[in-house]
N, C-alpha and C positions, 0 to 999 in steps of 0.2 A: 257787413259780414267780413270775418275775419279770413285772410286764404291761407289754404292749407298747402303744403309740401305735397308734389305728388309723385314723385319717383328721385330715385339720386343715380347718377351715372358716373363712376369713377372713370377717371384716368389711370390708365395702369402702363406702365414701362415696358417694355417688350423685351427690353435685353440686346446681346450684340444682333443679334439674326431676326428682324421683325418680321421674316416670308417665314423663320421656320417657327415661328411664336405665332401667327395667326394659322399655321399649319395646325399645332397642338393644340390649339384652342376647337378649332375644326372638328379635331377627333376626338373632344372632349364634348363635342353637342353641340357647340355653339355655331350659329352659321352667321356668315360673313353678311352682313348687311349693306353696308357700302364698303369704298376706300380712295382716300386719296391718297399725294406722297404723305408719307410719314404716319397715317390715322386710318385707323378701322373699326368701325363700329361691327361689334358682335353681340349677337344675341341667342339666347338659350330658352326657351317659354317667358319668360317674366323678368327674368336676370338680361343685365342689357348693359356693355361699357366699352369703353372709348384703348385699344388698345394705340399707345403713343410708341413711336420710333424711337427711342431715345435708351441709352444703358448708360445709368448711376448706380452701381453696384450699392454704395450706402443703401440710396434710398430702398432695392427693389429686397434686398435683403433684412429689412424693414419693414414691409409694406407685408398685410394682411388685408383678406377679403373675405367675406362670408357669402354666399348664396344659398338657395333651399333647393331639395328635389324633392317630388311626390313619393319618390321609394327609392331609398341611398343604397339599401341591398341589392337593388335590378340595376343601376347605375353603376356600384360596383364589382361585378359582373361585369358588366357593357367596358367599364374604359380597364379593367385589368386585363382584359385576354387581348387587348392590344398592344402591349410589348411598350408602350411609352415610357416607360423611364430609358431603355435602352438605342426605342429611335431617338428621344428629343431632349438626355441629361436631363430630366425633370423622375421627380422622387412623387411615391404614391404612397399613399399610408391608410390598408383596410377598415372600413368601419370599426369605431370605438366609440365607447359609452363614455361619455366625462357628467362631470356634475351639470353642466347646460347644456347639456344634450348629446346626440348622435353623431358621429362627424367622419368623413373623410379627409383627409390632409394632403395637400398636392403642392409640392415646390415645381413651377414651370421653368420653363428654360430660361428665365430672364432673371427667376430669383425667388420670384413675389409667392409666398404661402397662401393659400385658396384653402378655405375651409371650408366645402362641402357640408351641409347637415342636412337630415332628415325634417321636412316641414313639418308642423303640429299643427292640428284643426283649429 
């Protein structure tokens, strides 16, 4: 039997401020699961990754991530009437149709672009 992949957990950059990057993550769903220095494991239903201490602007300015939600309409709802681009320098960008689908856009504090989509059955 050949083994199969069973989940992939990114390392993501956190930026200068990694108390106020796993702040944002927080208000964005995700709940803290552990943490040591430097590393925190978050997670959101099924989305699950490894937020690192570290700020490389290249990189984090670079860096893309996709997860899904059950319903990106009630989600966004939920994280816009919290004020996050203004408490935490991170940019939101309302549902949009593209050719692959549904998507929310979120630059976090650190950099890194989060693309939010609508899950498909």
């Amino acid at each position: 039997m050949t083994p199969t992949g069973m989940a992939l957990y990114p390392f993501v950059p956190s930026g200068p401020q990694f108390a106020r990057s796993v702040a944002f993550f927080q208000e964005l769903g995700f709940a803290k699961i552990w943490e040591s220095p430097g590393l925190a494991g978050l997670r959101f239903g099924g989305a699950y990754f490894i937020l690192q201490e570290i700020d490389v602007p290249a990189w984090q300015s670079n860096q893309m991530i996709t997860f899904e939600v059950d319903d990106l309409d009630g989600y966004w709802r939920e994280i816009s009437a919290r004020s996050l681009p203004h408490r935490f320098m991170a940019k939101l960008k309302p549902p949009t149709d593209y050719a692959w689908g549904r998507e929310i856009h979120i630059i976090d504090p650190g950099g890194v672009c989060w693309h939010v989509r609508q899950s498909r059955p």
